[in-house]
C-alpha positions as CSV (number, residue, x, y, z in Angstrom):
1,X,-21.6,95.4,-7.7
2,X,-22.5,91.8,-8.0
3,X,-20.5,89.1,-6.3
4,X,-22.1,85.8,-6.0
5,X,-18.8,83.4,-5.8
6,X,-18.5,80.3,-3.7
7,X,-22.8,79.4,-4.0
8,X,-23.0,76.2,-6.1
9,X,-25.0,77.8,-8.2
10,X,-26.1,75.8,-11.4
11,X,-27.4,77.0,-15.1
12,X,-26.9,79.6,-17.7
13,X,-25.6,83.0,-16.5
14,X,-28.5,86.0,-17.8
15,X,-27.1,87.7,-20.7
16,X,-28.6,91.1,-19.9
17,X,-29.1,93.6,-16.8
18,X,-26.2,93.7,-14.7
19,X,-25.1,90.3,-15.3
20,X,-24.3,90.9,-18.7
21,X,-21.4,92.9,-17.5
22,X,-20.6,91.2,-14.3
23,X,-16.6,90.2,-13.9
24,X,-16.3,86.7,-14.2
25,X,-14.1,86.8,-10.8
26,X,-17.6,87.6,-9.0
27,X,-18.6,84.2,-10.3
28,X,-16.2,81.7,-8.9
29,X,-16.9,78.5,-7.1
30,X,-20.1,77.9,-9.1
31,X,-18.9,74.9,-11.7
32,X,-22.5,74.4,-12.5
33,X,-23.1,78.4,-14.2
34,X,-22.3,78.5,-17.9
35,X,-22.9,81.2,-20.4
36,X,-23.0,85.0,-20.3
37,X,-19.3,85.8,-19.7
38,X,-18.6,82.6,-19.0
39,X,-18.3,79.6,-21.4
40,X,-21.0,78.7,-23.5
41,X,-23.1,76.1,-21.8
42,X,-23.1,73.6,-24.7
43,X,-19.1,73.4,-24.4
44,X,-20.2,72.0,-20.9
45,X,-22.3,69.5,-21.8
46,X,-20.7,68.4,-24.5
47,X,-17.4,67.8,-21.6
48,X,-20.0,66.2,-18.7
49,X,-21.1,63.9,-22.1
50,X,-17.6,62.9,-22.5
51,X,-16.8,61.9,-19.0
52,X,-19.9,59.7,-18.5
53,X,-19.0,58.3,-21.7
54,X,-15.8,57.6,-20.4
55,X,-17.5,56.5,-16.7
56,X,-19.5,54.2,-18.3
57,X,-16.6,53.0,-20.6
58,X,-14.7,52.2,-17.8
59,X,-17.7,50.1,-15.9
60,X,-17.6,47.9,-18.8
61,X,-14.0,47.0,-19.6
62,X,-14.2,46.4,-15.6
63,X,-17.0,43.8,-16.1
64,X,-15.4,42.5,-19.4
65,X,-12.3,41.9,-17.7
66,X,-13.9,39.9,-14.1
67,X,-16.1,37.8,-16.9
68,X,-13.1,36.6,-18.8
69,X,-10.6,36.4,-15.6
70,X,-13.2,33.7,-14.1
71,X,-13.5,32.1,-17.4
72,X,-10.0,31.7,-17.6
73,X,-9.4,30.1,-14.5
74,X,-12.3,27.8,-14.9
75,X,-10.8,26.8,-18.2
76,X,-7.7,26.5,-16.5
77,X,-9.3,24.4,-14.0
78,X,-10.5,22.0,-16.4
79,X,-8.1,21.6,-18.4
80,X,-5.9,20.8,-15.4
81,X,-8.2,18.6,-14.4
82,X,-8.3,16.3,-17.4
83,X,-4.6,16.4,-18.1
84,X,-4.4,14.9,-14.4
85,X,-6.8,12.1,-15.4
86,X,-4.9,11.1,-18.4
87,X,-1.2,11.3,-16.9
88,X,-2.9,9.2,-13.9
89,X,-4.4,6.9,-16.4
90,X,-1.3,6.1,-17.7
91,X,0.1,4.5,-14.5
92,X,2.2,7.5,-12.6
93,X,3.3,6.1,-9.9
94,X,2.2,6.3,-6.2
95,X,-0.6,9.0,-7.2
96,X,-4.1,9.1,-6.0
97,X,-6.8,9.3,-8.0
98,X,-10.5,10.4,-6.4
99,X,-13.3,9.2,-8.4
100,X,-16.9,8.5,-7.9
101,X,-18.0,4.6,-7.8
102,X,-20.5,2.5,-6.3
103,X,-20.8,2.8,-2.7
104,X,-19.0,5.0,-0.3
105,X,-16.6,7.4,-2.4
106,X,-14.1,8.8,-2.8
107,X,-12.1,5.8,-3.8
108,X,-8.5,6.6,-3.9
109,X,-6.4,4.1,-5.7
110,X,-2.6,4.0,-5.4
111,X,-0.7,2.8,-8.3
112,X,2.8,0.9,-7.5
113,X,4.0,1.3,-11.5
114,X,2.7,2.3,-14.6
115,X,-1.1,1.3,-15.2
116,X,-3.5,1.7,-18.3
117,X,-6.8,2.1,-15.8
118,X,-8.5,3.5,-13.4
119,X,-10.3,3.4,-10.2
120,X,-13.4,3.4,-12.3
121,X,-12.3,0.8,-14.8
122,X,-11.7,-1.1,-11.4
123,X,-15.0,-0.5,-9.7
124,X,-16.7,-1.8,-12.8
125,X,-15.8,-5.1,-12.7
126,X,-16.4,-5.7,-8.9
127,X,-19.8,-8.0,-9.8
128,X,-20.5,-11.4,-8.4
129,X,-20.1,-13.0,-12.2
130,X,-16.5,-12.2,-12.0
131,X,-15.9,-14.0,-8.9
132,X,-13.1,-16.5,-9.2
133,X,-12.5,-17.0,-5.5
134,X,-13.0,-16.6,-1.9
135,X,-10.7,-17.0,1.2
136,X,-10.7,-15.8,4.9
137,X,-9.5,-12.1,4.1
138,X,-11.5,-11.6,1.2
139,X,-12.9,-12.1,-2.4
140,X,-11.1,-12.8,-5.6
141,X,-12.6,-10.9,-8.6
142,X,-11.0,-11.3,-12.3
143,X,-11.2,-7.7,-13.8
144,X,-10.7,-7.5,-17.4
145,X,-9.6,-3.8,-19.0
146,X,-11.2,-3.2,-22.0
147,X,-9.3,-0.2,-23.0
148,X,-5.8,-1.6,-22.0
149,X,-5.9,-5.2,-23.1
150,X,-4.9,-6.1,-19.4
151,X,-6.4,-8.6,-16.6
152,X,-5.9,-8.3,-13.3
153,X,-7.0,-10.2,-9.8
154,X,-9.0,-7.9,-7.7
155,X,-8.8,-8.9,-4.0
156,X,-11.9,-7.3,-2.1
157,X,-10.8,-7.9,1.5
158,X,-13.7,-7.9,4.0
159,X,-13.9,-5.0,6.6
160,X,-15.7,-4.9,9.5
161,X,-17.1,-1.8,12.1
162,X,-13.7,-2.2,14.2
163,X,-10.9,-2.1,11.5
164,X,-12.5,2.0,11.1
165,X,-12.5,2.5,14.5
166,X,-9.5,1.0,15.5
167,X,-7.4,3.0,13.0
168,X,-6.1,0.0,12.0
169,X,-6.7,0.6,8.2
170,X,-4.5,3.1,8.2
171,X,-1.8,0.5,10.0
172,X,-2.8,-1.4,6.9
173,X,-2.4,0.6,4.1
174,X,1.6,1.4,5.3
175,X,2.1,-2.2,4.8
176,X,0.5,-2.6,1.3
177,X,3.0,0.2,0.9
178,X,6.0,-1.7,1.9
179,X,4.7,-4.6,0.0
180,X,3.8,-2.9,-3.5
181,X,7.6,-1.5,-3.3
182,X,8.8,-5.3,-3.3
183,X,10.0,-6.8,-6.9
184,X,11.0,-10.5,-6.8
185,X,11.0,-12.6,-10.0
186,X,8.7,-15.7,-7.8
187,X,6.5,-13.2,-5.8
188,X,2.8,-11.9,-7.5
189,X,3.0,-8.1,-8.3
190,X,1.1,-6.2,-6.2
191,X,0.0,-3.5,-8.6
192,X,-2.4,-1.5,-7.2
193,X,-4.4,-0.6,-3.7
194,X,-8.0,0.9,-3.9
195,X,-9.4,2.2,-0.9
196,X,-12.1,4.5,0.7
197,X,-13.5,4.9,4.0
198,X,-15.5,1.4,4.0
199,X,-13.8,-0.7,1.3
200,X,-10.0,-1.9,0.4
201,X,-9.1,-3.6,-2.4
202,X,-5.6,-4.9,-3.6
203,X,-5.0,-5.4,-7.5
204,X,-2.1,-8.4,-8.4
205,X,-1.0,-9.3,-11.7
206,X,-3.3,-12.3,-13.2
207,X,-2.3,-15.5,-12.7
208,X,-3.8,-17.4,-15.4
209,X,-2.3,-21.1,-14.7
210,X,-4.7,-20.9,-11.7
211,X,-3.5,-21.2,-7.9
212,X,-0.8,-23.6,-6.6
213,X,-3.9,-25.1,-4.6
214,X,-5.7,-25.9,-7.5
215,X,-2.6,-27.7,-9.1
216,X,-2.3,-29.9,-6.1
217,X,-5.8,-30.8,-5.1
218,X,-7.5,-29.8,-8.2
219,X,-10.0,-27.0,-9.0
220,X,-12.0,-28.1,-6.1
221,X,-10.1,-28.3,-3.6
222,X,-10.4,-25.4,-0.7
223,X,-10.8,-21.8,-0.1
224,X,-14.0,-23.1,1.1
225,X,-15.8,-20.7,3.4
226,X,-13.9,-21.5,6.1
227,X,-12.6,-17.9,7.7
228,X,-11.8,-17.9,11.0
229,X,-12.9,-14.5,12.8
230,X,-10.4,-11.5,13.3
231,X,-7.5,-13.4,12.1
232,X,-5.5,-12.5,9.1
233,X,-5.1,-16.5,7.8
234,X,-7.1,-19.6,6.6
235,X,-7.1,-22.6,9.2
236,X,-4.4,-24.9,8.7
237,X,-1.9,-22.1,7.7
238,X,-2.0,-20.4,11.1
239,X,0.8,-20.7,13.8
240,X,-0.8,-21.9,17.2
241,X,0.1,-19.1,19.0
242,X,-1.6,-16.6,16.9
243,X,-4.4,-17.6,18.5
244,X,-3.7,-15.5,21.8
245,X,-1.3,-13.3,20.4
246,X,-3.3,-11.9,17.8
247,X,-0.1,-10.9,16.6
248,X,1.6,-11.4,13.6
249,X,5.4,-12.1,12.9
250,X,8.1,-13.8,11.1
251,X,8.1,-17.0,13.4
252,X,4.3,-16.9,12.4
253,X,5.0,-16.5,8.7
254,X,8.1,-19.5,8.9
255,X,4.8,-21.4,10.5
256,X,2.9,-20.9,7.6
257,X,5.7,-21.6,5.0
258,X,6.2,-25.0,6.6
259,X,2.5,-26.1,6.2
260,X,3.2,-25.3,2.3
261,X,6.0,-27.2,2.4
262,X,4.5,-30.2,4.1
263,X,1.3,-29.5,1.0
264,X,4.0,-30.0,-1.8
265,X,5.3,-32.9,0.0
266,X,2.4,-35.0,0.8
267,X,0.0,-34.1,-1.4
268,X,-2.5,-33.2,1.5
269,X,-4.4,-30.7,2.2
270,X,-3.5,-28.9,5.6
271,X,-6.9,-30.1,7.2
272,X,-8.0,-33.2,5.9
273,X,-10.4,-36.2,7.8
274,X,-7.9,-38.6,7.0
275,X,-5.6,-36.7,9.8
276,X,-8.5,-37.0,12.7
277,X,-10.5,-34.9,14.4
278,X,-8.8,-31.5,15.4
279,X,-5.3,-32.4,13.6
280,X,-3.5,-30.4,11.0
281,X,-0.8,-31.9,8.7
282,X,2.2,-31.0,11.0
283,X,0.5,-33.0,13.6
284,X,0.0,-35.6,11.4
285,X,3.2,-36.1,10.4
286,X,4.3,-36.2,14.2
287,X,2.2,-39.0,15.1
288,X,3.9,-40.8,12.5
289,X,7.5,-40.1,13.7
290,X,5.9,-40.7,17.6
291,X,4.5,-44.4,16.6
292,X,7.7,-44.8,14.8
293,X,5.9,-45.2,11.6
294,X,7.6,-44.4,8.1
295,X,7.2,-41.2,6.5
296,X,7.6,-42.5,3.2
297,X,4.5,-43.4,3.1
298,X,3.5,-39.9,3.5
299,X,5.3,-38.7,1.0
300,X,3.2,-37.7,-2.7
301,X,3.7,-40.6,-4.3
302,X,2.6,-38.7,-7.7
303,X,6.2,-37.0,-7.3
304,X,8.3,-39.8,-8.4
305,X,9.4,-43.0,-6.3
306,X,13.3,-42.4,-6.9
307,X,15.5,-43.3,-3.9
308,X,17.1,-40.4,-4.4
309,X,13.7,-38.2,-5.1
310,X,12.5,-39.7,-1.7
311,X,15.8,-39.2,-0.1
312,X,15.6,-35.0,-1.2
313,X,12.0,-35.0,-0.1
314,X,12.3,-36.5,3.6
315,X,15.0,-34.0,4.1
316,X,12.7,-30.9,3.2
317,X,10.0,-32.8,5.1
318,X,12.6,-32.5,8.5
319,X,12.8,-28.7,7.4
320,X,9.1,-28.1,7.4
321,X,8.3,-29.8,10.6
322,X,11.3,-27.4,12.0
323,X,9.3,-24.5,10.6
324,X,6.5,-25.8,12.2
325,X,7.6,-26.5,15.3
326,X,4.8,-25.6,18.4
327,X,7.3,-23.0,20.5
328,X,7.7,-20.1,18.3
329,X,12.0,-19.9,19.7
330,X,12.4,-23.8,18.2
331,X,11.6,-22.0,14.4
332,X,14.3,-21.1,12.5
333,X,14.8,-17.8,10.6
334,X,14.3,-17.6,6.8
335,X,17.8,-17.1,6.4
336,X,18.7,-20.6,8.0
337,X,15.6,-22.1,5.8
338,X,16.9,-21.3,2.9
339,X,20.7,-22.2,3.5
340,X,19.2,-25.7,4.8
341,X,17.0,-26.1,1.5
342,X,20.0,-25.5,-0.5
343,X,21.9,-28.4,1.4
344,X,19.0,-31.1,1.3
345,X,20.9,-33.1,-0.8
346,X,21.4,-36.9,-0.6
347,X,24.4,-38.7,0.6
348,X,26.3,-40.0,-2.5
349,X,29.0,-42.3,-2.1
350,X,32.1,-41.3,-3.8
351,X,33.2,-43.2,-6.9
352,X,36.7,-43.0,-6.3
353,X,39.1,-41.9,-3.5
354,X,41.9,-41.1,-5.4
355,X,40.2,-38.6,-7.5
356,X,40.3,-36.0,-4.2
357,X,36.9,-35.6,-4.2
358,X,35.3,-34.7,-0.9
359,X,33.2,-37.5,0.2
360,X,31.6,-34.6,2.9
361,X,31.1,-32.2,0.3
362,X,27.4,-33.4,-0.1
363,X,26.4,-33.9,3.3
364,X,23.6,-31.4,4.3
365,X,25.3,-28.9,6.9
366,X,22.3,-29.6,9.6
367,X,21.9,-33.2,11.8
368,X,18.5,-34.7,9.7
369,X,18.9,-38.4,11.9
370,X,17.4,-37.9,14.6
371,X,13.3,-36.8,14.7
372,X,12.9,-36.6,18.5
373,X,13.3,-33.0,18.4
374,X,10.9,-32.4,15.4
375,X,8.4,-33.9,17.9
């Protein structure tokens, strides 16, 4: 007897001696014998043939299936990518867009409606010969779109080392925010707000009747380079008390709107030599009212020289000294402006009595005798 079982053994089983008539039982636990009484050994390798076939079968479809999984997301991730840049390029609102450009990037432009450009379309018309102006917060760039048939007024506002540090650029951008939400028929749409980590720019519509400076004084007339440092205004616009508040309000804002007013109604700039040394127009026109001077001869006299045209203008004139008044308390609110502009009208004598009309119904509702409190 013979029992070899349970070895390991490998090869073809002897077909003669002893082992030609061995019992297969004596020969378990050896997968690697074949022959003899067992099955023939080509059976075997045609089966280990099979398997590594299979094996290697196997490896492949694994690889072929990783290669085409990472293709497909790649393609995936393109595609994505440049259906996001043409739904962005057609203006979907309040979405950012981050693009390459000159200087620091990434630029992120926020869009307040639809738009037919980009932050790139942008970028490429910031260049000094498409400068049309320059202020105290910044400089005006026209910005033609090619590919959209639009214009639009690129405001590059300068920045400097503090406004990063500060934090206060993020302040900033919540108020663009608020503003690019307002919609008023006599108010320039903000349309855009283009940004990175050393630049801001706002986009407005394109004004292409030029500025309301311009029509008054002429294309020469200021936005000179007169800035004044940290303070969000141009001299002659600025309330008094900004200057050690460094804050800005609405009392600071009705300031502001009554040195416009007193521009459309005399014609003047709001610093000009013929005032004096260290006098703005609302002082100006003070001095007049103190030396008991008359303030029609302040008035434009390019507007018209109607009694009743003069009459309507020295009553707006009494509003914009009360928007300029030197105590912030003494302004009134925007609300009270605008009721009081509505009821500058002239005092018209009745025609007739009898006819019931009102001879107080065109009276302004405010007291616009007496100046010593303007003063």
């Amino acid at each position: 007897m013979l029992n070899v079982s349970h070895n390991k053994l490998e090869g073809p089983v002897p077909a003669n001696g002893v082992l030609r008539t061995i019992n297969p039982a004596d020969l378990v636990g050896n997968m690697g014998l074949c022959g003899g009484v067992l099955p023939p050994c080509s059976h075997r390798l045609q089966n280990a043939s099979e398997q590594g076939n299979v094996h290697t079968k196997r490896i492949v479809a694994g690889w072929l299936i990783g290669i085409s999984s990472v293709l497909a997301v790649g393609i995936a991730l393109v595609g994505a990518r440049l259906l996001y840049k043409r739904w962005y390029s057609n203006g979907s609102c309040f979405e950012k867009s981050y693009e390459m450009g000159s200087g620091e990037w990434p630029w992120r432009l926020m869009a307040y409606q639809r738009l037919g450009f980009t932050s790139s379309d942008i970028l490429a018309c910031i260049k000094e010969s498409n400068v049309i102006g320059m202020g105290a917060t910044g400089t005006v760039y026209k910005a033609e779109m090619p590919n959209s048939n639009t214009v639009v007024a690129v405001k590059k506002l300068w920045r400097s080392g503090t406004d990063i540090e500060t934090g206060s650029s993020s302040d900033f951008v919540g108020e663009v925010n608020l503003l690019g939400k307002l919609r008023h028929r006599n108010v320039v749409r903000l349309l855009g707000f283009l940004h990175n980590d050393s630049d801001m720019m706002i986009i407005y519509e394109y004004m292409r009747n030029g500025s309301l400076g311009e029509a008054l004084h002429g294309k020469q007339a200021g936005r000179k380079n007169e800035t004044v440092s940290m303070v969000a205004g141009s001299y002659g616009y600025i309330a008094p008390e900004y200057g050690y508040t460094l804050k800005v309000d609405e009392r600071i804002d009705i300031y502001s709107y009554g040195v416009v007013l007193l521009e459309l109604l005399t014609g003047k700039r709001p610093l000009d030599s013929e005032f004096g040394e260290s006098v703005d127009i609302a002082e100006w026109i003070r001095r007049k009212i103190r030396d008991n001077r008359s303030l029609e001869e302040a008035l434009d006299q390019n507007v018209g020289n109607c009694k009743y045209v003069q009459e309507e203008m020295l009553l707006v004139l009494r509003i914009a000294l009360l928007c300029t008044a030197k105590l912030p308390k003494d302004r009134p609110s925007m609300r009270d402006v605008i009721t009081m502009l509505g009821e500058a009208k002239p005092r018209r004598k009745s025609s007739s009595n009898s006819s019931g009309h009102d001879s107080n119904k065109d009276k302004p509702i405010f007291n616009t005798s007496p100046v010593n409190g303007l003063v």
